[in-house]
GUMAR-33538 format. One record per residue: x, y, z of N, C-alpha, C, O in turn. Coordinates in steps of 0.2 Angstrom, whole numbers, plus 5000, padded with zeros to 4 digits. Layout:
residues N
XYZXYZXYZXYZ;...
end
This chain:
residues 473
543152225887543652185885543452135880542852115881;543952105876543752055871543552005874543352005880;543551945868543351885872543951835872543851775873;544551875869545151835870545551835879545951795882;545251905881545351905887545251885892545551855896;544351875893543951835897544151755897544251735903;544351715890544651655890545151645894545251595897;545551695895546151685899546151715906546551705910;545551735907545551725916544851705919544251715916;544951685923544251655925543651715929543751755933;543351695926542651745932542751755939542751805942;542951695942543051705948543751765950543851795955;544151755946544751805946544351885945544451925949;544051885941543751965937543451985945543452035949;542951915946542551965952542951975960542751985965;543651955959544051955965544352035963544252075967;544652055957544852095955544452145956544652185960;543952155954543152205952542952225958542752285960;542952165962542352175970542952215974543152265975;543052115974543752125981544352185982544452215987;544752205976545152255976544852305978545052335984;544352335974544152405975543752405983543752455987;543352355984543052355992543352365998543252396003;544152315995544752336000544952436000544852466005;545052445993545152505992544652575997544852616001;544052555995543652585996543552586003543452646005;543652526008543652526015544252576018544352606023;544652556014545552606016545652696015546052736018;545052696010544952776008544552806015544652846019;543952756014543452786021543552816026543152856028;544352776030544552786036545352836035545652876040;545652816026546352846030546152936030546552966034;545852956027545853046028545653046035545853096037;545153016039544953016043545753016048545953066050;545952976049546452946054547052986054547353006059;547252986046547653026044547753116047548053136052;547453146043547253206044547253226053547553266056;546753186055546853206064547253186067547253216072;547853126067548553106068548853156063549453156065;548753186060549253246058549453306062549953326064;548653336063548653386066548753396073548853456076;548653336077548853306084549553306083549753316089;550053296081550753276081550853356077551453366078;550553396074550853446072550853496079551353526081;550153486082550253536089550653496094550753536099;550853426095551253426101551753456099552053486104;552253456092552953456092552953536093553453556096;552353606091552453656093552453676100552753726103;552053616105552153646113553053606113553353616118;553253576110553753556113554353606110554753636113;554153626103554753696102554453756107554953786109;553853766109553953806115554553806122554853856124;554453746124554653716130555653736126555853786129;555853706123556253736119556553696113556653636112;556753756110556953726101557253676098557053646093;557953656102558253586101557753536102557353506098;557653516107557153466109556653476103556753436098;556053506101555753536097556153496089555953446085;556653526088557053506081557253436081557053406077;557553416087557653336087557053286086557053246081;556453306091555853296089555553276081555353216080;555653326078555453326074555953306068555653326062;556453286067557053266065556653196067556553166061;556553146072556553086072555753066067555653026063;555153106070554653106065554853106057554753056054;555053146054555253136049555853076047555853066041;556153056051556452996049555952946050555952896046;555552956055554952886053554552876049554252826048;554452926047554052926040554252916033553952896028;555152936034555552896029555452816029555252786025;555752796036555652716035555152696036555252626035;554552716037554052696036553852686027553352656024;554352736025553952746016554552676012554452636008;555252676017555352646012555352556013555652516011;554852556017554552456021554152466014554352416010;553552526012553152506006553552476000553352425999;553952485998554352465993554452375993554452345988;554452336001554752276001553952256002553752196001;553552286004552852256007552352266000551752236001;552452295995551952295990551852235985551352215982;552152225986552652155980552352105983552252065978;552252085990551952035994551352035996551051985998;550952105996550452105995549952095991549352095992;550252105984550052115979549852035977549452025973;550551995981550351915976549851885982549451845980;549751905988549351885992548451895989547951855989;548351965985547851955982547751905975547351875974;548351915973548451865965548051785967547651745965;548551785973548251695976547551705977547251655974;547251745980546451745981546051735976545451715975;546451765972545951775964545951715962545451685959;546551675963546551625960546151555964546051495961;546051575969545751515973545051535970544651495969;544851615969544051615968543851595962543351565961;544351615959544151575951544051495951543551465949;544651475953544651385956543851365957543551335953;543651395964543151395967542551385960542351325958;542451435958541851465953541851405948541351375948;542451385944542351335939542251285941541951255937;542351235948542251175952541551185954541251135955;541151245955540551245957539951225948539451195948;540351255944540051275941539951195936539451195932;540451155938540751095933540351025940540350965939;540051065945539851015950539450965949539450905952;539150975942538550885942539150855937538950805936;539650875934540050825931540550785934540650725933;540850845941541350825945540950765949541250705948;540450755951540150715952539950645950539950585953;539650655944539450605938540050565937540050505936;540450595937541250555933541850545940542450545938;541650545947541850535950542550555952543050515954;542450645951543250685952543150695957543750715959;542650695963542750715970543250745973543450805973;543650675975544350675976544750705975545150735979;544950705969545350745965544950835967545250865971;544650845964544550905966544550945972544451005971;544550915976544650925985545450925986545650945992;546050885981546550905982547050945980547550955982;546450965973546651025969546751065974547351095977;545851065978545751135982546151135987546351195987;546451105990547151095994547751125993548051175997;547951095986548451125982548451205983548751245987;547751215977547751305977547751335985548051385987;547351305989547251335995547751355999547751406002;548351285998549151306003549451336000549851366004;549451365991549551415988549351485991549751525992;548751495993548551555996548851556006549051606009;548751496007549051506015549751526016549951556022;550351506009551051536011551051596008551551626009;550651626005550751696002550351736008550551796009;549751716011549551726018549851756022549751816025;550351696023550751706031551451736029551751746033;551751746023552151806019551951866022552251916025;551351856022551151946022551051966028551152026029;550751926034550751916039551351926043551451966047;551751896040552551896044552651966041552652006046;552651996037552952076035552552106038552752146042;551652106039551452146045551852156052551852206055;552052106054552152106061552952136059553152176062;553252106055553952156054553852236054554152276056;553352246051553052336051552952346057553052396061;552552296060552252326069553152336072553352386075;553452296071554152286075554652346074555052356078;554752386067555052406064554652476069554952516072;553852486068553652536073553652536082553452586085;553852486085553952486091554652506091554752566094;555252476088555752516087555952596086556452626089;555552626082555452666083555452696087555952736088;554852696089554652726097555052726101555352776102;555252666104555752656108556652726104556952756108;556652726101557352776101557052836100557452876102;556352856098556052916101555952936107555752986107;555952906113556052876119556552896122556652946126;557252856120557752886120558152946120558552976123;557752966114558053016112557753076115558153126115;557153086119556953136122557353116128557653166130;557353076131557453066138558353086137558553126140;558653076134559453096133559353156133559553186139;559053196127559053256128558853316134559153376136;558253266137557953306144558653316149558753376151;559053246150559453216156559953286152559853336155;560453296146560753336146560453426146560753466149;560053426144559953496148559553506153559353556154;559453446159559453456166560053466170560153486175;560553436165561153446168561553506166561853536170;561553526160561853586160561253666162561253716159;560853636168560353716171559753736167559353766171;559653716161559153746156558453706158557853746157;558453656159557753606161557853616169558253646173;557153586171557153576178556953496176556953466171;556753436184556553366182555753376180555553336176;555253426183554653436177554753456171554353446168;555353486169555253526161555453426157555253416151;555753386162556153336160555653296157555653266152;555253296164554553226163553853266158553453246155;553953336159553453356152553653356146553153356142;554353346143554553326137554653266136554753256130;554553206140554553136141553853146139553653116133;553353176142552453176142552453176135552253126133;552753216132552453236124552753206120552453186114;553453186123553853126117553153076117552753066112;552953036123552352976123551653016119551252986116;551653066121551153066114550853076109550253086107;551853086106551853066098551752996097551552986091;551952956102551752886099550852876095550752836090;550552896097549852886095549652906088549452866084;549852956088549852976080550152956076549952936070;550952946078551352926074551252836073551652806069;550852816076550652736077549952746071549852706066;549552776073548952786067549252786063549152736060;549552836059549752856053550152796050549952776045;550652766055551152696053550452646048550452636042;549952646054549652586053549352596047549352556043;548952666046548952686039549152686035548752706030;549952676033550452676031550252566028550252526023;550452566035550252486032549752486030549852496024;549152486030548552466026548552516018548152506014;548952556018549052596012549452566008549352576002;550052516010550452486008549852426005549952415998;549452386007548852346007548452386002548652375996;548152416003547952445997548252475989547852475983;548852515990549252495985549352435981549552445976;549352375983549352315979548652325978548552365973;548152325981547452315977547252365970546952345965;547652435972547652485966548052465960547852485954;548552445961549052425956548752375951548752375945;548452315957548052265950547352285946547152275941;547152325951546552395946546852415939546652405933;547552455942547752505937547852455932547552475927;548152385932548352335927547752325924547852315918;547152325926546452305921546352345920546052335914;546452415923546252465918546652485913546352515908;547452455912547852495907547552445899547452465894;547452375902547352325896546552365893545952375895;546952365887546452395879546252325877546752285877;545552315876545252285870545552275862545652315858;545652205864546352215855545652225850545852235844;545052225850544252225844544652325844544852355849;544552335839544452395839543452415835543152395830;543252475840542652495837542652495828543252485826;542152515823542352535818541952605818541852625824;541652635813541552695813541052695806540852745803;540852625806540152645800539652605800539652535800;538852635801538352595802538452535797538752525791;537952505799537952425794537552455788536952485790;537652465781537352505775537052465772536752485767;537052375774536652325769536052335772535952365777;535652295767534852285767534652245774535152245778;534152235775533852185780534252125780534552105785;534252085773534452035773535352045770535552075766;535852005775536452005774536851975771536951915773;537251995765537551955761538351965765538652015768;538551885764539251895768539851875763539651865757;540551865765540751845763541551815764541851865762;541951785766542551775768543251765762543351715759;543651815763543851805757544851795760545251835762;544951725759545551715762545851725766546451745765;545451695772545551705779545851675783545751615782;546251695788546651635792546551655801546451715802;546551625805546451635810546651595814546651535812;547051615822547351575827547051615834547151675835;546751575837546651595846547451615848547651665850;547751535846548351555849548951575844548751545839;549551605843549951605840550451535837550751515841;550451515832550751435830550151385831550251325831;549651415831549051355831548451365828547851365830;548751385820547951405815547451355818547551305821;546651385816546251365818545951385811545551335810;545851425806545551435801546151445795546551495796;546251405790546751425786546151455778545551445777;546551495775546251505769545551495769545351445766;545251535770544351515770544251565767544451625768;543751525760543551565758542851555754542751495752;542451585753541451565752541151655753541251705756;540751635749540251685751539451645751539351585749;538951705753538351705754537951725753537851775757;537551725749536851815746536551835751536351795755;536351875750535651905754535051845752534751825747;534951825759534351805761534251725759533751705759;534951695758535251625757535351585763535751615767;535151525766535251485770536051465768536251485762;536551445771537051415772537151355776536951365782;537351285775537351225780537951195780538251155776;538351215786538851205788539051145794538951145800;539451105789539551055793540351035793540651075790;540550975797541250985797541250935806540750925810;541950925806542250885811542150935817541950995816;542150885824542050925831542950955830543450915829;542951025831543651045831544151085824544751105824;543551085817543451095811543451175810543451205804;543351215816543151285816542451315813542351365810;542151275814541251285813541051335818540551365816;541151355823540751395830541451445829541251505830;542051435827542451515826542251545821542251615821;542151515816541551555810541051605812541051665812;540751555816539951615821540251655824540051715824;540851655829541351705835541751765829541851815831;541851745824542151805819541451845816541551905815;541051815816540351845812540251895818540151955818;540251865825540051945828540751975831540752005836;541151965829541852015827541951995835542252035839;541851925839542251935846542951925844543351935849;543151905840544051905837544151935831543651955827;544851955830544851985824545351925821545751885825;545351935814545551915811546451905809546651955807;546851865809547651875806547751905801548251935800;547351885794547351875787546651865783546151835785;546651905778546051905774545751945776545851985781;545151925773544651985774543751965776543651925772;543251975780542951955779542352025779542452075783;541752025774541452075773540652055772540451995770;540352115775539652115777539252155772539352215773;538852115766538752165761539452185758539952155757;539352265757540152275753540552315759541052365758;540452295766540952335769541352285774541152235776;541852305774542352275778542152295786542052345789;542152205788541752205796542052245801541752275805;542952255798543352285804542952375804542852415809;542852375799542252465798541752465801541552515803;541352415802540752415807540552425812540652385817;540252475815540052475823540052425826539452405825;540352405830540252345836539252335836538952295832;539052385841538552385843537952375837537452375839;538052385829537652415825537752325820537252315817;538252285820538452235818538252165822538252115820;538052195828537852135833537052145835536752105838;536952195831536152205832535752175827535152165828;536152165821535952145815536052075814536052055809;536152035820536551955819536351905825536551905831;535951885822535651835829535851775829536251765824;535951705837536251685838535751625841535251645845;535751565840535451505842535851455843535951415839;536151455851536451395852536051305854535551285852;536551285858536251215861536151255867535551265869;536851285870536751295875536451375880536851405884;535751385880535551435883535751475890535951435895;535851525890535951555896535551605900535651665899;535251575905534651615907534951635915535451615919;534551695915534751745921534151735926533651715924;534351755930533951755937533551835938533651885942;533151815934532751885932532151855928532151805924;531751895928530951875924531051865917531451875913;530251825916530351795909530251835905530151805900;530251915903530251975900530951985900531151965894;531452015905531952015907532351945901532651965897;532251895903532651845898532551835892532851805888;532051865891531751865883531951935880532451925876;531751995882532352045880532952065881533152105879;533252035885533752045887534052125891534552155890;533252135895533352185897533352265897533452315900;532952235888532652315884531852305885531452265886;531952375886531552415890531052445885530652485887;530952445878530552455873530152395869529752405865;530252345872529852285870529152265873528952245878;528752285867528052255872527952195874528152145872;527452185881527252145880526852095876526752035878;526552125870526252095866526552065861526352005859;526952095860527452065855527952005858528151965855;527952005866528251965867527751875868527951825867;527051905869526651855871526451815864526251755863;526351865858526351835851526751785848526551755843;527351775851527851755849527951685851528151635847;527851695859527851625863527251595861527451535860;526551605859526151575855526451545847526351485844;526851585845526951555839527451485840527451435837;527851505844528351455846528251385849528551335851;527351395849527151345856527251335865527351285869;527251395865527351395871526951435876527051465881;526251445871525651485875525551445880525751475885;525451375881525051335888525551375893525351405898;526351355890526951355894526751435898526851435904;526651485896526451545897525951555901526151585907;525251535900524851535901525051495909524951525914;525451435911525451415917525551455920525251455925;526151495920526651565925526151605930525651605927;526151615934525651655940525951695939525551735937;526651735938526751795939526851805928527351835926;526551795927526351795916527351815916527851775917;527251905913527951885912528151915916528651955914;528051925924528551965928528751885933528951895939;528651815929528751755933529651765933529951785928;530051745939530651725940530951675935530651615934;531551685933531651625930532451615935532851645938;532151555935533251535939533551475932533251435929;534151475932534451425928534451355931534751335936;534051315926534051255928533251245931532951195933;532951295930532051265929531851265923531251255922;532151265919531851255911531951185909532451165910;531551145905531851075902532451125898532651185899;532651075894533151105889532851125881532951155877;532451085881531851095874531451165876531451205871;531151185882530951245884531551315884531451365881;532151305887532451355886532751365880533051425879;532751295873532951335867532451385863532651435860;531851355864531351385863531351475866531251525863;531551475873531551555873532051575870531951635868;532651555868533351555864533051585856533251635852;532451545854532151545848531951645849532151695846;531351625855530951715854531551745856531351805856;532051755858532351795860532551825852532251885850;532951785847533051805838532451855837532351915837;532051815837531151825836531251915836531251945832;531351925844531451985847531752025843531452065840;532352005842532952035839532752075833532952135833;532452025829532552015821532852055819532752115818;533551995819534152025814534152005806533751965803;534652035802534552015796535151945794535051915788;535551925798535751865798535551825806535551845812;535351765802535251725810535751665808535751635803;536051635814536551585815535951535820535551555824;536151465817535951405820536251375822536551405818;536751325827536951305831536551235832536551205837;536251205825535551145826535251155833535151105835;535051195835534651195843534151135841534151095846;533751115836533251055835533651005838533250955839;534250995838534650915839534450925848534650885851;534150965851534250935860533650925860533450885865;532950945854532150935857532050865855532350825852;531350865861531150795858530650805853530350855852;530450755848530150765841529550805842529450835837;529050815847528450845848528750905847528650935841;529050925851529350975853529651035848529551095847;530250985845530551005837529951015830530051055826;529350965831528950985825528551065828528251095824;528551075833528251145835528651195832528351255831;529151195832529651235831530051255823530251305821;529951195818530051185814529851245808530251275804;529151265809528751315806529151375806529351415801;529251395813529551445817530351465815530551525815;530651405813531251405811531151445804531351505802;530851375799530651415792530451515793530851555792;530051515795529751585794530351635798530451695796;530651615802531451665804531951685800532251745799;531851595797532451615789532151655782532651665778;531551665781531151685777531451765777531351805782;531851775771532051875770532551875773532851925773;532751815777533451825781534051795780533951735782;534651805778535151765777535251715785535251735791;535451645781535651585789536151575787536351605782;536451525792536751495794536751445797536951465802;536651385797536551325801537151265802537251225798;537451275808537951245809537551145811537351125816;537651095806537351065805537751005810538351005811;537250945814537350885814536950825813537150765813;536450845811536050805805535850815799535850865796;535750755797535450775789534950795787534750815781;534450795792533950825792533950895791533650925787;534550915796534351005794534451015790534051065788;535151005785535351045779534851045774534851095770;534451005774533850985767533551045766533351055760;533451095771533251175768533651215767533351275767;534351225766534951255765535151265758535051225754;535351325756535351335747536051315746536251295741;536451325751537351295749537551275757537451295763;538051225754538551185758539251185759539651185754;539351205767540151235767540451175770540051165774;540951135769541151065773541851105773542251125768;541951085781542651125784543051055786542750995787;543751065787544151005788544751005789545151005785;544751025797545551055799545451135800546051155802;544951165798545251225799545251245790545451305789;545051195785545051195779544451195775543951165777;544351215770543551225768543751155763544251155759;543351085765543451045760543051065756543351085750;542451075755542251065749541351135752541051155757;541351165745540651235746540451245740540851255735;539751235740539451265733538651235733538451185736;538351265729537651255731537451175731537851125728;536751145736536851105737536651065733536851005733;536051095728535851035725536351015717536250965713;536851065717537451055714537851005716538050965712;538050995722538250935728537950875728538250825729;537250895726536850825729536950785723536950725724;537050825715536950765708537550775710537450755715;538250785709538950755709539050715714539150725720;539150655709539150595715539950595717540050555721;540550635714541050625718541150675723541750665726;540650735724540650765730540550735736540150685736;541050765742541050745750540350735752540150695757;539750805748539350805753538650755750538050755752;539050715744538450645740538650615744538150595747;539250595746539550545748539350525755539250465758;539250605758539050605765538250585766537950555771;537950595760537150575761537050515761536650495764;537650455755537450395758537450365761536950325762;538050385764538550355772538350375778538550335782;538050425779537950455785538450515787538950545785;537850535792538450615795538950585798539550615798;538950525803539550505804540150525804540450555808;540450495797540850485794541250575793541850585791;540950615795541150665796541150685802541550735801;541050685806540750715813541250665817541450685822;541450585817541450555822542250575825542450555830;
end
């Protein structure tokens, strides 16, 4: 699914859906053919010794079984609806949960405690009246099945009492049709009950079916990427909105050559990181057009356009899996030589050389300084090499030792390779061939830099004397 979808529900919702549905599911399949099936065939052979015994009783019998099976189908209709928001609340406390755990050294540092603990309250009593909804319709279904029984009860027992009175029964024929009315109760009690938990799991399948019907709005495209190594782009009068009535990119328009640095600066909220989220096609566009070489992106293979486009943010993402493992991401084709060449280049042979288990060492999130985890951020591209690399300033979080190790490293990535470097210093753009300055959603001003730099009435002369400030604040 896209990644306008993920935005709109939280992780903790996907893995209540994903896990929780289907493990409900899957517990309910386990048991009901089982349960089912031998409560079938136990209630098929009582009702034929009871048409033995004789046919009315037999047909009455079996007349009341199929009405229980009616009202038992038609309780699912009033209990699906209620069981289904009973899961909805669940998702939505696990989601709660997930982001509160995940936002913990903030909620801390800025002293939400409180507050957060009354959220969980909130959502929690959210979950305990949708709970005890459903609870109560349980025990209405138990009740609705004692009832039952009780007039199948009756109804054999009338039946017995009229034909011991009109000669045909004797008081054993009476108390052996009584025996067998009671044990239908068992089967017809399993079957109920699987009936209720079938109802429970029909809402579980139902929010399945609902994630499964939702289509990804990205459609694949159907042509490999036909540029060179190095990627010329280009955007030609583009408009874009996450939400409807709320552009976020109006009219943009710039191109890029093959093998050209780009230094993109602009206000926090200016559309600088929807630029890089459009380059790897995780949204599509409303208006215009944006083209890769001479092919329009919407024609690109997902997988063949994302392999050619590398990604350096601030913020790294490291998994709980070895330093091999988080440096390929998982590909199974990468040497390790090539991975070990790389960390030397990067300055991080000592860093290497430390690891007792080299590269089968565990990484957990939250054991790397943050200058350390940009750096594998760095070999990960390295790995990649794609023919566009996006920068995200990853140098603005290192410390200066740290950043002069890396600086070579950066140079020689962008060498043959079209950038991008989403700028907060001036220090970076200084190796940059053109300058895009966004504003609002607006391209204020774009065109090579040292064209910029002699025009003292451009934004981005203006900005060299003044500071970046003055745009960024």
């Amino acid at each position: 699914l896209d990644m306008g979808f993920h935005h709109a529900h939280t992780p903790g919702e996907m893995i209540e859906r994903v896990d929780g549905d289907t493990t409900a599911l899957s517990n309910f399949f386990s048991q009901f053919v089982i349960h089912v099936i031998g409560s079938s065939f136990f209630l098929l052979g009582v009702l034929i010794l009871v048409f033995r015994e004789d046919w009315r009783v037999g047909a009455a019998l079996t007349a009341f079984s199929i009405l229980a099976f009616i009202v038992f189908n038609l309780t699912r209709n009033i209990a699906v609806p209620i069981y289904t928001a009973e899961r909805e609340s669940y998702a939505r406390l696990y989601g709660f949960i997930e982001e509160r755990l995940l936002g913990l050294e903030d909620i801390r540092t800025n002293g939400a405690g409180d507050y957060t603990v009354n959220r969980f309250y909130g959502v929690n009593n959210g979950v305990f009246a949708r709970v005890k909804k459903s609870e109560i319709m349980s025990e209405g279904l138990r009740a609705i099945t004692g009832i039952m029984f009780a007039l199948g009860y009756a109804l054999a027992m009338g039946m017995g009492i009229w034909l011991y009175r009109e000669g045909t029964f004797t008081i054993g024929a009476v108390f052996l049709i009584f025996h067998y009315t009671s044990m239908l109760r068992e089967p017809l009690f399993q079957i109920s009950q699987q009936i209720n938990d079938l109802q429970r799991a029909t809402a579980g399948l139902k929010r399945i079916e609902e994630l499964h019907r939702i289509q990804t709005s990205i459609r694949d495209g159907n042509e490999k990427l036909s540029a060179g190594y190095s990627l010329g782009i280009a955007f030609e009068n583009v408009h874009f909105a996450y939400n409807p009535g709320d552009p976020v990119l109006q009219n943009i328009s710039f191109s890029l050559d093959p093998g050209k640095t780009l230094g993109l600066l602009g206000r926090t909220g200016s559309g600088k990181t929807t630029i890089t989220r459009l380059l790897f096609r995780f949204y599509d566009i409303q208006r215009g057009q944006i083209r890769i070489g001479d092919q329009n992106i919407r024609d690109i293979l997902l997988d063949d356009l994302r392999q050619h486009v590398g990604l350096v943010t601030q913020d790294v993402q490291l998994f709980n899996a070895s330093v091999r493992d988080n440096l390929t991401l998982f590909k199974p084709d990468v040497s390790d030589k090539k991975i070990v060449a790389i960390l030397d280049e990067l300055g991080l042979g000592a860093w290497y050389a430390s690891l007792s288990g080299g590269l089968d060492t565990e990484l957990v999130s939250g054991s790397l300084s943050a200058g350390e985890a940009q750096l594998l951020a760095f070999a990960r591209v390295f790995l990649k090499d794609p023919g566009l690399v996006i920068l995200d300033e990853p140098s603005s979080r290192l410390d200066p030792a740290t950043e002069q190790n890396i600086n070579f490293a950066v140079e020689r990535l962008l060498q043959n390779r079209t950038g991008i470097i989403i700028a907060h210093r001036l220090e970076t753009v200084e190796r940059v061939d053109n300058i895009l300055i966004l504003d609002d959603g607006q391209v204020r001003e774009f065109g090579l830099r040292k064209d910029l730099v002699a025009d003292s009435n451009s934004q981005f002369s203006r900005l060299l004397n003044t500071g970046l400030k003055e745009l960024i604040a």
